[in-house]
N, C-alpha and C positions, 0 to 999 in steps of 0.2 A: 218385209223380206230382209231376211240376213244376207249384212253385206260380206265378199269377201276378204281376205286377209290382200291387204297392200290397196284395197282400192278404197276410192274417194266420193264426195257425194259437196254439192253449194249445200251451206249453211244462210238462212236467206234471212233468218228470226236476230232480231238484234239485242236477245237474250237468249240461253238456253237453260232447260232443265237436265242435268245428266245423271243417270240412274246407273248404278250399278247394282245386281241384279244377280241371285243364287237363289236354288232350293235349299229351306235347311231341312235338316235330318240328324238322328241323333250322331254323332262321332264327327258332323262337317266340325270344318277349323270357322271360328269370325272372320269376318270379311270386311275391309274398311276399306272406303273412295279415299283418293288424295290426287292435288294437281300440283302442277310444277310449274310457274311463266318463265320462259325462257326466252333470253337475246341470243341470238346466233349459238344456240346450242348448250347455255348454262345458263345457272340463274346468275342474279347479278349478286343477294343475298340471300341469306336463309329466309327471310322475310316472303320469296315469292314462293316457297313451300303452305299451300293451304291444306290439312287435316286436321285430325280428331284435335292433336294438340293444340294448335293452330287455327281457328275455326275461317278467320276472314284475311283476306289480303289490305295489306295498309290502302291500297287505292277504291277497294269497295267493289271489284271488279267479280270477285273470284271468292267464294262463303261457301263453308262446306255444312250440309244442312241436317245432317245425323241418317242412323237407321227408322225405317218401316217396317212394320212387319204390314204381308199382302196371304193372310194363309199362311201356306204352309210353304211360301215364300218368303225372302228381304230383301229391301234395297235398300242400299246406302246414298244419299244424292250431294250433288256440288248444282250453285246454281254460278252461273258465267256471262256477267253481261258485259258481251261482244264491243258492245258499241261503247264500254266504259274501260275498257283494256287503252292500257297508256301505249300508245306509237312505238315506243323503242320493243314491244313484246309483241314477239314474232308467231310465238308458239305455246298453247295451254295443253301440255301434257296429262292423258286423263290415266290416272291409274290404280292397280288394288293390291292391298295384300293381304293375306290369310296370319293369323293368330291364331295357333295351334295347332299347327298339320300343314300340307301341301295343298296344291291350287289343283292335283288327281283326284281328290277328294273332296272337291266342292262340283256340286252338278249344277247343269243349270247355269253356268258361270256368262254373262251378258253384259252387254253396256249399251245404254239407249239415249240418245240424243232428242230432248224433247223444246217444242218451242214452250217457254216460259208465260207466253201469254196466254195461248189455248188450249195447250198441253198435247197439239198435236204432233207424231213421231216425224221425227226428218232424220234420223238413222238407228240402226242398231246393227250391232258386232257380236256374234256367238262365238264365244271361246271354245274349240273344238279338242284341241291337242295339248293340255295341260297335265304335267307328270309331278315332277319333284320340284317343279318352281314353287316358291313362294311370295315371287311377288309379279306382277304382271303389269307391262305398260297395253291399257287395251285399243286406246286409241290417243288422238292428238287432234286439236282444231289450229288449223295455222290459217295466215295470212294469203293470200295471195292476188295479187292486182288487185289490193284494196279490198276485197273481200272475204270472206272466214270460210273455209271448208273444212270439213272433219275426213280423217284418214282412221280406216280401220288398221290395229298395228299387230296385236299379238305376240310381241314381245316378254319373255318371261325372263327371271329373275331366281338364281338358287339362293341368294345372298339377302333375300327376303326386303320390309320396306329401309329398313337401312342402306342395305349395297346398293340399291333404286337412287335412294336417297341422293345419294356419298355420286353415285355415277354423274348426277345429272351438277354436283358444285354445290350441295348440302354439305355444311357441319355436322355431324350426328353426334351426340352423346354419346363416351363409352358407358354403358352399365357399371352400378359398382358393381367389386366382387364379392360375393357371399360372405359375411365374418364368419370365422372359424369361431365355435361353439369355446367358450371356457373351461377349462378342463376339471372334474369333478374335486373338488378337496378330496384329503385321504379323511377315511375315519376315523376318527379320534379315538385314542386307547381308552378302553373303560376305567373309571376311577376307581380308586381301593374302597372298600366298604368305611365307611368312618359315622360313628356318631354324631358330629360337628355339622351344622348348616350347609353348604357349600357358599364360599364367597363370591359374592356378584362378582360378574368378570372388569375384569380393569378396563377404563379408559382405553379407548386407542389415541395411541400419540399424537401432539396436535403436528399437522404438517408442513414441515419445514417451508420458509419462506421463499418465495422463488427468487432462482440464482439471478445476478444482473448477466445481460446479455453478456458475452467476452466482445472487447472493443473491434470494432468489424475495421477490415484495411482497405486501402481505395482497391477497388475493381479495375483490373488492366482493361484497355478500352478492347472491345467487339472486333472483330477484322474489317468490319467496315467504316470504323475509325469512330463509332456511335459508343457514347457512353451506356455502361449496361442500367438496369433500370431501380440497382440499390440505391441511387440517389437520388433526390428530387430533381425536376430538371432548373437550370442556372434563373437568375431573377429575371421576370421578364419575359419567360416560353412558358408558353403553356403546357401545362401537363400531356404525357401522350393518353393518349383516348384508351380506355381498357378493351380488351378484347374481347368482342360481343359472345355472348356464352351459346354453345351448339344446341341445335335440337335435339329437344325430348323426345322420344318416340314411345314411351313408356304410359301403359296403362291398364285399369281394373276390372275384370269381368267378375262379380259377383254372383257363388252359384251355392245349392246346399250344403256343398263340401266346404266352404269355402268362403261364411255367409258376411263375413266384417272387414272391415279396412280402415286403419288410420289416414286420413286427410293429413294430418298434421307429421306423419311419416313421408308420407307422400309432397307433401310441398303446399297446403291448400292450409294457410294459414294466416290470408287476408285478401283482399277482394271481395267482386261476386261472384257467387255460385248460379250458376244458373240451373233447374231442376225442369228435367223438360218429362213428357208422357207422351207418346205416340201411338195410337192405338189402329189395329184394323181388323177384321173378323175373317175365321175361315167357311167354314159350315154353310153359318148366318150368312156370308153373301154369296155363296154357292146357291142357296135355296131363291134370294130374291133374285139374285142375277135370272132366272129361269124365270119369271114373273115380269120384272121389268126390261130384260132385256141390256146388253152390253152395254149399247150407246145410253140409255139412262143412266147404269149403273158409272161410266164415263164420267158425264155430264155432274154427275152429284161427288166425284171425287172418290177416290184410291175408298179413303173410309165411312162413305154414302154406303159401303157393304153394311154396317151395322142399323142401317134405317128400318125400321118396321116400312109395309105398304102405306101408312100413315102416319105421318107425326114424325119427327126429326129428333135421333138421340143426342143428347144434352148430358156429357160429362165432368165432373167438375173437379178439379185438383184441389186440393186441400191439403191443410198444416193446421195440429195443436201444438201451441209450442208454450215452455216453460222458462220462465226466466231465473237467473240467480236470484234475483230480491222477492222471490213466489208469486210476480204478476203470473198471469197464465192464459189463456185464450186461444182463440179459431182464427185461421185462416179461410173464407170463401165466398163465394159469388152473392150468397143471400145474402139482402142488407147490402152489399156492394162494401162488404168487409174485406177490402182486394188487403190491409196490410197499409206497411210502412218500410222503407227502406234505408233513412236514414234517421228516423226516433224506434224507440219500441215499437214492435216486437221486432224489429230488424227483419221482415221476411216481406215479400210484396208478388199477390198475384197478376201477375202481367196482365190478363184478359180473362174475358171467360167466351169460351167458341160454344154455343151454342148447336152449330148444328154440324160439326165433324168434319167441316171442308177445309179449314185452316191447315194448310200444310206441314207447317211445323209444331204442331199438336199442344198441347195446352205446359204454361210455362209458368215458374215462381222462381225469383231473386231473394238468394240469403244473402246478406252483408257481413261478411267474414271480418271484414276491422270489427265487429263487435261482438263475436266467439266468445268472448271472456264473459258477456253477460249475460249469453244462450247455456240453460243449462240442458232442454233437450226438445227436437223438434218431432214429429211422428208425421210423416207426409204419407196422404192418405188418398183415393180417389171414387167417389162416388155416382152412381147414375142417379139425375135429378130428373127425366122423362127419357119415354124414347122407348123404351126396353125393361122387362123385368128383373134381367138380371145381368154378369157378365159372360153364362155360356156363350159358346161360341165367340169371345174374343180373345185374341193375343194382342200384346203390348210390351213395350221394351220401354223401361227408365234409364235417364241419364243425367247422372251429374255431372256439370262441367265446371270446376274450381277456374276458375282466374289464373292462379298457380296452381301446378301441381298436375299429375294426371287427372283423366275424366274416369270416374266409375261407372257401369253401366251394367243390369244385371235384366231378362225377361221375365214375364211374369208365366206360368204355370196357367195348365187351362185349368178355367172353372169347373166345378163339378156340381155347384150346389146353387138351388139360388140365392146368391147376394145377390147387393145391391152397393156393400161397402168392402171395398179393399185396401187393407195398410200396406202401404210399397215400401218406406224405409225410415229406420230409425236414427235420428243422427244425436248421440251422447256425446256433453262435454264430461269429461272424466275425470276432469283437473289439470290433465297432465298435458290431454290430448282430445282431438274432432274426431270420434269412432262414428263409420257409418256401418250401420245392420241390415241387411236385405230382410226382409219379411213375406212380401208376397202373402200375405194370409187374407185367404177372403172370408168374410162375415157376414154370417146373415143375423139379419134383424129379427127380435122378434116383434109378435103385432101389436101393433100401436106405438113402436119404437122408433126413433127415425137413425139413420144412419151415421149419423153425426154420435148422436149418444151412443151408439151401439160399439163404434170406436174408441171412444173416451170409457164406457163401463170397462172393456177389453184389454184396455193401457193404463186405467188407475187414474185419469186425469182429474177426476170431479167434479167438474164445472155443471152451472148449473144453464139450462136450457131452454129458451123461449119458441115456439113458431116461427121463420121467418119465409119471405117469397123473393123471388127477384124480380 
C-alpha cells in the first residue's frame, strides 16, 4: 500500500534496496535516483552527494546501482546500508530528477523501500501531484532513537537536479557556455585568367616568440590581512590546499539522432570504464508470469522474466577488440577468456551470470591509461542458452568513465530472431575515444555461431575454433 505524503513507516532491515520507479513511454524525460547524507540538514561535502556521476559514497554506506528496465517500465536503485552509515549522518535523502522534460510527464512516478536481503517491501511513495518540477525529493530515511525510519516527502524542485543539489550544500558545476561558431571567410576574388602555373601559396609566418610575462608587483594584502595567493606561501607553511572542484552533473543519452560521443571531449581519458548490460523482458514475462505465477516469478528475480518454463537464460557480454600493433581478439565466458586489465588486451569480463539474478547485470572493465594502445573495441551481447532469440527483451547499456560523464543509450526491441547483438563501438581516432551506439541485432546464419556472425559483420577476421564453458 501507498504511503501518504508526510507520513512515516520503522525501517527494521539493516540494509535497504531503494527503487525509483516510472512508466516509460515515448516523449517521458530520464529519470535518475540520487541521495544526499546529511548532518543537521547539509552535507558536510560534495563527497556525500551519491549519483550517476558519483556512483559510491567514500564510507561504502550509500552506492547508486544504475537503471532496469522491468517492461515497459524502469527503475533506477541506490542500495543504503543502514547499519554502515557513519553516526554523525542523521539523514539519507532519497531523490529523482528528470533529463528532458518535467516530472508532469513522467507517469508512474514511485519510490520503494526494499529490504536488501529478501527483497521484501517495507515502503513505497506514489508521487501523485507533479507539474513543472524537475526534480523531486521523494522521501528521506532518518534516524531516530537509534533507529532508521523512512518519511514519505514529496517535495518537488523547478531548479531541476542542480537547485536540489546546490539547496541541500552541493558544489555544482556551472555548464560551459556554448562557443560561438567562427565566422565564415569571405570569398576570395576570382583570379585573372593567366597562362602561368599559379604559385603554391606561401608559407605562413613562423609565430612570434612568446612575450616574457611584464614583471608582476607585490599584491596589497586581502582585508583580512592574508596575503593574496600570487605568491608561494613564506618557507616553512604549507601550501594552502586547492579548492576541491564542484560536481558534474553532466551526462550522455545516446540515441539514433544522436548515435556518437567523444569520451575524450567528455573528460574519460584514463581510468576505468566500467561497461555494464542490464536486461529485463516485457511480453516474455507477461506470458510466464501467468504460468508460474508472481511469487515464483519474485523468487527468480526482476529478470527470472526471461526464463523459459525450463532451463535458465544464460547471457553473455562480449568484446572484439583491436590493438595499435594488429594483435586482435575476443572478449568472453567460453574458455573462461574473462581478459586482462592491466597487460593486453586492457579490457576484463568481470563475471559471467549465468542464470539472470545478479542484480547489477553483466559487467567488463576498459583501462583507459592504455587508450593509446586500443585501437577499437565492438562490445557485443549474446544468448549462449536459455532462449532462442532476443524478442521480447529490453535492456539499457552504460558506460561509466572513471572521469568524465557516464554514456548510456537502450536497446530497440527485437524483431527478428538473433541470437547476437553489437551494442557499442568505441574508436580510437588518434585524436580522440569516439563511442558509437549500434544496437544492431544479428542473426546468424546456420551453422554460424554468433561470435563469427559479429566479427563477418565488423571486418574483424579472426579465425574461429569451438569453445564451451
Amino acid at each position: 500500500m501507498s504511503m501518504l505524503k508526510g507520513s512515516n513507516v520503522p525501517v527494521p532491515a539493516p540494509a535497504v534496496r531503494v527503487e525509483l520507479g516510472w512508466q516509460t513511454a515515448p516523449g517521458t524525460p530520464d529519470v535518475d535516483a540520487s541521495a544526499l547524507l546529511l548532518v543537521s540538514g547539509k552535507v558536510r561535502d560534495d563527497g556525500d552527494f551519491v549519483f550517476y556521476n558519483q556512483a559510491a559514497h567514500a564510507s561504502g554506506a550509500v552506492r547508486h546501482d544504475g537503471k532496469r528496465p522491468a517492461g515497459g517500465a524502469m527503475t533506477d536503485s541506490l542500495t543504503v546500508a543502514l547499519d554502515s552509515v557513519e553516526p554523525a549522518v542523521d539523514t539519507v535523502v532519497l531523490a529523482a530528477s528528470a533529463d528532458g522534460g518535467t516530472f508532469g510527464s513522467v507517469p508512474g512516478l514511485h519510490v520503494r523501500v526494499l529490504d536488501a536481503a529478501n527483497g521484501a517491501e517495507i515502503a513505497r511513495f506514489d508521487s501523485q501531484d507533479a507539474g513543472a518540477e524537475t526534480a523531486f525529493v521523494l522521501g528521506e530515511l532518518y534516524r531516530r532513537q537509534g533507529a532508521w525510519k523512512f518519511r514519505a516527502v514529496g517535495q518537488g524542485y523547478a531548479t531541476g537536479l542542480a537547485g536540489l543539489a546546490t539547496d541541500f550544500g552541493i558544489s555544482v558545476e556551472d555548464p560551459a557556455p556554448p562557443q560561438p561558431a567562427p565566422p565564415a571567410p569571405a570569398p576570395a576574388a576570382p583570379a585573372p585568367p593567366s597562362a602561368m602555373p599559379t604559385p603554391p601559396p606561401a608559407a605562413p609566418p613562423a609565430p612570434a616568440p612568446p612575450m616574457a610575462p611584464p614583471p608582476m608587483a607585490p599584491t596589497p594584502p586581502s582585508p583580512t590581512g592574508q596575503a593574496a595567493a600570487a605568491f608561494p606561501p613564506p618557507p616553512g607553511q604549507p601550501a594552502p590546499a586547492p579548492a576541491p572542484s564542484p560536481v558534474r552533473l553532466t551526462k550522455v543519452t545516446l540515441t539514433k539522432d544522436a548515435p556518437a560521443v567523444s569520451l575524450t571531449k567528455q573528460g574519460g581519458t584514463s581510468g576505468a570504464m566500467r561497461v555494464n548490460l542490464n536486461w529485463n523482458s516485457g511480453t516474455a514475462g507477461k506470458r510466464l508470469g501467468k504460468k508460474l505465477g508472481f511469487k515464483a516469478m519474485q523468487a527468480m528475480g526482476a529478470r527470472g522474466a526471461l526464463l523459459p518454463p525450463s532451463g535458465e537464460l544464460d547471457l553473455d557480454l562480449c568484446a572484439l577488440y583491436e590493438l595499435t600493433d594488429g594483435a586482435a581478439g575476443v572478449i568472453h565466458p567460453l574458455g573462461n577468456n574473462f581478459g586482462s586489465l592491466h597487460a593486453p588486451p586492457y579490457i576484463q569480463l568481470d563475471g559471467d551470470d549465468r542464470t539472470g539474478a545478479v542484480a547489477a547485470g553483466e559487467n567488463m572493465t576498459i583501462n583507459l591509461d592504455h587508450q593509446a594502445r586500443i585501437k577499437r573495441i565492438l562490445i557485443f551481447v549474446t544468448v549462449y542458452a536459455g532462449a532462442r532469440s532476443f524478442e521480447g527483451l529490453s535492456a539499457t547499456v552504460t558506460l561509466q568513465p572513471q572521469h568524465g560523464a557516464p554514456v548510456d543509450f537502450s536497446l530497440d526491441a527485437c524483431t527478428v530472431p538473433s541470437k547476437v547483438c553489437a551494442l557499442a563501438l568505441i574508436t580510437n581516432t588518434g585524436s580522440e575515444l569516439v563511442v558509437q551506439r549500434e544496437a544492431r541485432y544479428l542473426v546468424p546464419e546456420p551453422g554460424v555461431s554468433p561470435q563469427r556472425t559479429i566479427d563477418n559483420a565488423y571486418g574483424w577476421g579472426l579465425d574461429w575454433s569451438p569453445a564451451r564453458k
